[in-house]
C-alpha positions in Angstrom: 25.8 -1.6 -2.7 22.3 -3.0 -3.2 19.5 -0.8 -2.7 16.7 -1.7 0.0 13.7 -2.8 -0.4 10.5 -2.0 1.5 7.7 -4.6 1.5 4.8 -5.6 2.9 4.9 -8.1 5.4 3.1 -11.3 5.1 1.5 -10.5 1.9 -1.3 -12.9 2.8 -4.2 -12.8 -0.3 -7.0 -10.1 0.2 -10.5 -12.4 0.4 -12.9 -10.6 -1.3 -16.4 -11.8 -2.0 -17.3 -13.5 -4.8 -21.0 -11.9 -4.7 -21.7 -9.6 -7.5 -21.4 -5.9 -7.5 -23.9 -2.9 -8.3 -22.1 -0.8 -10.8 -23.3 2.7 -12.0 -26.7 2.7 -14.4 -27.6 -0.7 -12.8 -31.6 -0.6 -12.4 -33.1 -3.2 -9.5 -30.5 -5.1 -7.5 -27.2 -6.7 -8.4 -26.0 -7.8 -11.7 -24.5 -6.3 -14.8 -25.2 -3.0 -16.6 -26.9 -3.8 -19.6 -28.1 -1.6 -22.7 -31.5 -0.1 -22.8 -34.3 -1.9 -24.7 -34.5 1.1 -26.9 -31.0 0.5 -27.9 -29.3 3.2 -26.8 -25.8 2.7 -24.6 -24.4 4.7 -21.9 -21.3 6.9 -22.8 -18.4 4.8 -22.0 -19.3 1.4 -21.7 -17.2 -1.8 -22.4 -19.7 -4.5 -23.0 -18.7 -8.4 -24.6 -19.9 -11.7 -24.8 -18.4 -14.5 -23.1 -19.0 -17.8 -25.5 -17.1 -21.1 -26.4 -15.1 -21.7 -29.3 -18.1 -22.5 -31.2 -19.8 -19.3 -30.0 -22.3 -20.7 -27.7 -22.7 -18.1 -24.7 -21.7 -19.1 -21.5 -24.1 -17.3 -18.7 -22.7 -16.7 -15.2 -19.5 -16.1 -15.7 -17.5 -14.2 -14.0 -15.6 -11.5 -15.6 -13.2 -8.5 -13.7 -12.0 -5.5 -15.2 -8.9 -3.8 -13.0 -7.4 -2.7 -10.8 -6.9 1.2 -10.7 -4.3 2.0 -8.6 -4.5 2.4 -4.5 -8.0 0.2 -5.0 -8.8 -2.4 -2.4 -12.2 -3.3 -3.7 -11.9 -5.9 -6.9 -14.9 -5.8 -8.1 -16.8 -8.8 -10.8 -20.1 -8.9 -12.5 -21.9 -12.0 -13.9 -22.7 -12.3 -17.7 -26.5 -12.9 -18.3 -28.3 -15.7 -19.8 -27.2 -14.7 -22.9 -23.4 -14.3 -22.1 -23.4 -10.8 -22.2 -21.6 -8.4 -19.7 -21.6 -4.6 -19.8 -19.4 -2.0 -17.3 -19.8 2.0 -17.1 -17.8 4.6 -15.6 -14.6 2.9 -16.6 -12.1 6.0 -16.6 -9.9 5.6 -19.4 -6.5 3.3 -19.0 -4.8 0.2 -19.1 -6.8 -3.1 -17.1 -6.4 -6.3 -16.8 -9.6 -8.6 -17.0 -10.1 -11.9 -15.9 -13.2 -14.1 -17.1 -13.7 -17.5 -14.7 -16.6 -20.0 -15.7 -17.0 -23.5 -14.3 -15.5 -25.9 -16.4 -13.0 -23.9 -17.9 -9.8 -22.4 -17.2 -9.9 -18.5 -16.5 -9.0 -16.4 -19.1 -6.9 -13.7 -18.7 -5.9 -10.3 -20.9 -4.9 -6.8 -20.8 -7.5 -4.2 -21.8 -7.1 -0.4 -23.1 -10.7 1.3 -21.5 -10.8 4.3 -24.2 -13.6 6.5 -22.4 -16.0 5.4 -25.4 -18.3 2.9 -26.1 -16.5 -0.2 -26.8 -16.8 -4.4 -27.5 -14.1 -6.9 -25.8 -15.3 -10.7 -26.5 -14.1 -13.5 -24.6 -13.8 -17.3 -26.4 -13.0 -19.5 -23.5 -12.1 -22.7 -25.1 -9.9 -24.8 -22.6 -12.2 -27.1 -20.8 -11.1 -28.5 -17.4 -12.3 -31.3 -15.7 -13.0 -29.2 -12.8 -12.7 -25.8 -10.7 -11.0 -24.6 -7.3 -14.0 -23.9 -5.2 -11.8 -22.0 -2.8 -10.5 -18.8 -3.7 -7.0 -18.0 -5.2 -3.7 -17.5 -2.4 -1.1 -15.5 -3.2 2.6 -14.8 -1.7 4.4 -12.4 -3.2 7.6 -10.9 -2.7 10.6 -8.4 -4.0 13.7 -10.0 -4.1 16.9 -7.8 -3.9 17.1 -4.8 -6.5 20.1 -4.8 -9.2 21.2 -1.0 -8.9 23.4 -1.1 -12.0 20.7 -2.8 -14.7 17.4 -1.2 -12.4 15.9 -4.4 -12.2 14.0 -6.3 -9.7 12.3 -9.8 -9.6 8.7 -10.4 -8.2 8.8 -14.1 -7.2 5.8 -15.7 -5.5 3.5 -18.5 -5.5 -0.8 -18.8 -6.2 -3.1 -21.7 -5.2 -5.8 -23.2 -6.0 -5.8 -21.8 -9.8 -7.0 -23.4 -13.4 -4.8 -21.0 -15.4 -1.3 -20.8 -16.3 -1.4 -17.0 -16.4 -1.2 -14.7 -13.1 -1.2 -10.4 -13.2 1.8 -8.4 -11.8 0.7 -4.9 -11.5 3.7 -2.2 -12.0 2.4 1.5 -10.2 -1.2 0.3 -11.8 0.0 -0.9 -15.3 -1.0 -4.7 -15.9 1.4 -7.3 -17.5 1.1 -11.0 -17.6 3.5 -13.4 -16.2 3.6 -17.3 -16.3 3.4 -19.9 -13.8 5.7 -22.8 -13.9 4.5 -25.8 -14.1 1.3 -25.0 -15.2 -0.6 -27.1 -17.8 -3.9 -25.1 -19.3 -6.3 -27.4 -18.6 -5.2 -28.7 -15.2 -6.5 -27.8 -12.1 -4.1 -26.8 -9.5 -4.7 -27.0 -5.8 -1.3 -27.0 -4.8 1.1 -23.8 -5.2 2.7 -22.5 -8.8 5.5 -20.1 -9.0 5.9 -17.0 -10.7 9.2 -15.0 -11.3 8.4 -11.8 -12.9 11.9 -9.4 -13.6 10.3 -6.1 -13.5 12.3 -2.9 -14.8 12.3 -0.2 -12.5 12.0 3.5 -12.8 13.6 6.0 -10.5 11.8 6.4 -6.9 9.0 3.7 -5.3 8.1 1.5 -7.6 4.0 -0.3 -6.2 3.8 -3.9 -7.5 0.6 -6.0 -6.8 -0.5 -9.3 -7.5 -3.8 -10.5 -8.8 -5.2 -14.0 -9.4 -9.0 -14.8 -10.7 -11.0 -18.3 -10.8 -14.5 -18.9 -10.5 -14.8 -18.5 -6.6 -13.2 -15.6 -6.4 -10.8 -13.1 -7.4 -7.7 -11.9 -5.5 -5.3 -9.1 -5.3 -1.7 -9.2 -2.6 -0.8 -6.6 -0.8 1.3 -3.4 -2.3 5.2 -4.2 -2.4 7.1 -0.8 -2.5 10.3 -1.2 -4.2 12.8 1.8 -4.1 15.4 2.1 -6.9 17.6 5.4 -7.2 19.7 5.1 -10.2 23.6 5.4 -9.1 25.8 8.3 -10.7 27.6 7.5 -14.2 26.5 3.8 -13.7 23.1 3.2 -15.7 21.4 4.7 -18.6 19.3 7.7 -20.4 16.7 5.8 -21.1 14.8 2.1 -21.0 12.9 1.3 -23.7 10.1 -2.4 -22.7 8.2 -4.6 -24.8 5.8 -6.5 -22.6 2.7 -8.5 -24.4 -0.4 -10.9 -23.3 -0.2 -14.5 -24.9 2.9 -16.7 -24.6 2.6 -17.9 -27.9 2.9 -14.8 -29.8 6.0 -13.4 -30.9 6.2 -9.7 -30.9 9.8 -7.9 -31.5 11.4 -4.6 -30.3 13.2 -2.6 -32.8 14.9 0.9 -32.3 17.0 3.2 -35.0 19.3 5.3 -33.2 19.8 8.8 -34.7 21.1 10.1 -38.3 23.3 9.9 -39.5 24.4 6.3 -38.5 20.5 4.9 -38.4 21.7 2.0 -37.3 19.1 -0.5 -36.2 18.6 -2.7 -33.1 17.0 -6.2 -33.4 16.7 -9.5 -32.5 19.6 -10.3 -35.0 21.6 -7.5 -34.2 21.0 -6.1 -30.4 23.9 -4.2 -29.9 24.2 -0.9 -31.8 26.0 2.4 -30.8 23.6 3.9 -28.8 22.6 0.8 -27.0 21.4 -2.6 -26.8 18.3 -5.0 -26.6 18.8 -8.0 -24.1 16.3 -10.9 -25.4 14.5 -12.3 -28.1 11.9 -13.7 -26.3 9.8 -16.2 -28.6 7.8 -18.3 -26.0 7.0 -15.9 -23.0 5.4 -12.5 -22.3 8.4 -10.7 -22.3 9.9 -8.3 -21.5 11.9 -7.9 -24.4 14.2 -4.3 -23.6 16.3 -1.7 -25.2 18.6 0.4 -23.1 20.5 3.7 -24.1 23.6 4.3 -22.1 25.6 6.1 -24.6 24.8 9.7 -24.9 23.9 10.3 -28.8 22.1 13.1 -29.0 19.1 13.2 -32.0 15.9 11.3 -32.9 15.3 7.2 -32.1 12.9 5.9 -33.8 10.9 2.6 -32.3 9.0 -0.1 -34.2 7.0 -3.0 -33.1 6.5 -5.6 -35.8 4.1 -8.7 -35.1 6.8 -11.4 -35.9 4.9 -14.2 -35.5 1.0 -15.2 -33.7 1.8 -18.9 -33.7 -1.9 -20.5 -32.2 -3.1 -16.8 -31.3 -5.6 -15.0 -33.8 -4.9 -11.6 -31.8 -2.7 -10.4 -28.9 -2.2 -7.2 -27.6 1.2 -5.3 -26.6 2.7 -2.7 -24.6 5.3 -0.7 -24.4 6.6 1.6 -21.7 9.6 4.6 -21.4 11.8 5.0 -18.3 14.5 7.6 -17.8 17.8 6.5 -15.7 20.0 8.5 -13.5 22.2 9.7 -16.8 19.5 11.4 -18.1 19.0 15.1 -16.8 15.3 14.6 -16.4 12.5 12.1 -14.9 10.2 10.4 -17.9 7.6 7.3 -17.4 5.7 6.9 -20.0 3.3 4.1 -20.9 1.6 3.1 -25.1 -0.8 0.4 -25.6 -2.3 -1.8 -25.4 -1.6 -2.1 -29.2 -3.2 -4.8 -30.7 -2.2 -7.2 -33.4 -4.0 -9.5 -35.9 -1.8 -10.2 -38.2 2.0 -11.6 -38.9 3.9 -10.7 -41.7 7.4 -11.9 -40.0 10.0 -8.4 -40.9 8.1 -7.4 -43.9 9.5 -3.7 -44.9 8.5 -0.8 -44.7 7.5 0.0 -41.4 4.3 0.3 -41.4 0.8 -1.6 -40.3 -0.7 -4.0 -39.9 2.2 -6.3 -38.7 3.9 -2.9 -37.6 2.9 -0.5 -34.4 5.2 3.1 -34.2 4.2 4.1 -30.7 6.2 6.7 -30.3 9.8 8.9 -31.2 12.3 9.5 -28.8 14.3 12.7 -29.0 17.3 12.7 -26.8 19.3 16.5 -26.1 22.8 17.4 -26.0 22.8 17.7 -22.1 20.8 14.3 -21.4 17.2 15.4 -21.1 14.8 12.8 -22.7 11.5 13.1 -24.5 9.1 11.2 -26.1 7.2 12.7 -29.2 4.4 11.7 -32.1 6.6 9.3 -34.9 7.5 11.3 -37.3 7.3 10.1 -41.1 10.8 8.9 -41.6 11.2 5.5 -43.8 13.2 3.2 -41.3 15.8 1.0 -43.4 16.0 -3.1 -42.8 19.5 -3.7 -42.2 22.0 -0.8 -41.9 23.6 -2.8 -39.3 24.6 -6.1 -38.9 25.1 -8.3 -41.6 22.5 -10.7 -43.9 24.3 -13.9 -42.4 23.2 -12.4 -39.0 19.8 -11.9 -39.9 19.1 -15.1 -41.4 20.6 -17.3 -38.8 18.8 -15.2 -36.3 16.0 -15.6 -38.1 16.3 -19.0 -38.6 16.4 -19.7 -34.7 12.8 -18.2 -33.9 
């Protein structure tokens, strides 16, 4: 029996005014937060420069950083003459950021806020013939939960938009999603769909829905979904590539324990312990690798930067779910991780073209943990044959 899902209602778009915002160390009125003359930066500032492709600066544009969970305020600042932008008091996390500028389509990416000092540039080089001068409308809606697989899909529609990106917000983690239909330098009155399959951990899961342009930026109302994993019918553990560009190419790879070691991947998804479901080559993911077998020992998990195609850098992210097998309760979230580099399945493991977020150590009786990688040399192909891997390979 499907599980039931509790939603908002109406899920009409949250207006929010396009005027700027004071934000903490601001001196004299509105506008952005700007280093001192004498050089010196307040602790924990993200500051950038919004430019072209040829670096020219681009003042007053509009660039949001969120949104932290159980926020109703979204909150932008406008970049100065000189196309810089600087925000403080940025607790440390996962955003999303949006940059809108007339005559270009809004830019969108996911952001890790460390707590220190820190640069995030923005090139904005898709020009459009023109920008929505009324803000974004979103619907958005949970469609029936799968209680076997733990999955739901976030369907919807945004309006008036001059990107081809929108944000899904999971319990306040970010992820990117496409809209159909949607050509980059187009501007879009008329409604674009989204259909976002979001993995589900145990209990209510908060999705949110947030679109940018130059007017304005909005966020939907919460959508609760509740998922409890049925008895001998799921898995231990969920394992969720998700990244920010649909160009890029980033693969999900996991070893299951010694002695077998053998090795999930896009040319060989099924292994003993479990299996990954896609290769996704021209989305955002999710790409995902779920452990319903009981093995108990250490899984080791790799990220390798496959392939950028047009991108110079993405960024990814990966996150850890427990099912109703396991004999504990585990969400965990790495990233984002960001890549710069392609070196296709070079071996060994090891960066740049390879990120080892974590370990995952799984007990006799079920109970799941995630701990620091340890130093183990992960092999190529201990499972599934060279024939596999090459025609895999060859279909990317």
């Amino acid at each position: 029996m499907k599980q039931m899902i509790r939603s908002t209602a109406g899920l009409a778009a949250v207006t929010v005014l396009a005027g700027l915002v004071m934000l903490a160390g601001c001196d004299g009125g509105f506008g952005p937060t700007l280093p001192s003359p004498d050089g010196d930066v307040l602790v924990g500032q993200l500051c950038g420069t919004v430019m072209t492709g040829d670096e020219v600066p681009i003042p007053d544009a509009y660039v949001y950083i969120g949104v932290q969970q159980g926020s109703e305020a979204v909150e932008r600042i406008e970049t100065d003459e000189n196309g810089r932008f600087c925000i403080s008091d940025l607790a440390p996390g996962t955003y999303a950021m949006t940059v809108a500028a007339d005559g270009y389509a809004t830019e969108y990416r996911i952001i890790s806020v460390t707590g220190e000092n820190q640069t995030e540039d923005v090139v904005m080089d898709t020009p459009t013939q023109g920008n929505p001068t009324d803000c974004p409308v979103i619907t958005a809606a949970a469609g029936t939960v799968d209680d076997t697989a733990g999955t739901v899909h976030i369907t919807g529609t945004v309006t008036n938009t001059d990107a081809d990106t929108v944000v899904i917000f999971q319990d306040g983690n970010p992820a990117l999603t496409g809209l159909t239909d949607m050509q980059p330098d187009a501007v879009v009155p008329g409604p674009r769909a989204f259909d976002f399959l979001a993995f589900l951990h145990p209990g209510t899961n908060v999705f949110r829905v947030l679109a940018s342009n130059a007017a304005c930026t909005v966020i939907s109302d919460p959508i609760n979904v509740e998922w409890t994993p049925p008895q001998g019918s799921d898995f231990y553990f969920r394992v969720t590539l998700s990244w920010d560009t649909s160009t890029s190419d980033p693969d999900l790879h996991v070893w299951s324990p010694a002695p077998d070691n053998e090795h999930s991947a896009f040319w060989n998804m099924a292994i003993n312990a479990g299996q990954l479901d896609v290769d996704d080559t021209e989305g955002f993911g999710p790409e995902n690798f779920t452990n319903g077998t009981l093995v108990p020992g250490r899984f080791h998990v790799a990220i390798n930067s496959y392939d950028l195609d047009e991108e110079s850098v993405y960024h990814v992210t990966v996150r850890v779910v427990t099912g109703g097998l396991a004999a504990n309760s585990l969400v965990r979230t790495f990233g984002p991780h960001t890549f710069t580099t392609d070196d296709s399945e070079t071996y060994p493991v090891q960066p740049p073209s390879w990120w080892r977020p974590f370990d995952i150590v799984v007990s006799a009786d079920g109970a799941v943990s995630v701990v620091t990688p340890d130093n183990a040399t992960l092999p190529e192909n201990p499972s599934g044959t060279p024939a596999q891997a090459a025609a895999a390979d060859s279909g990317k």
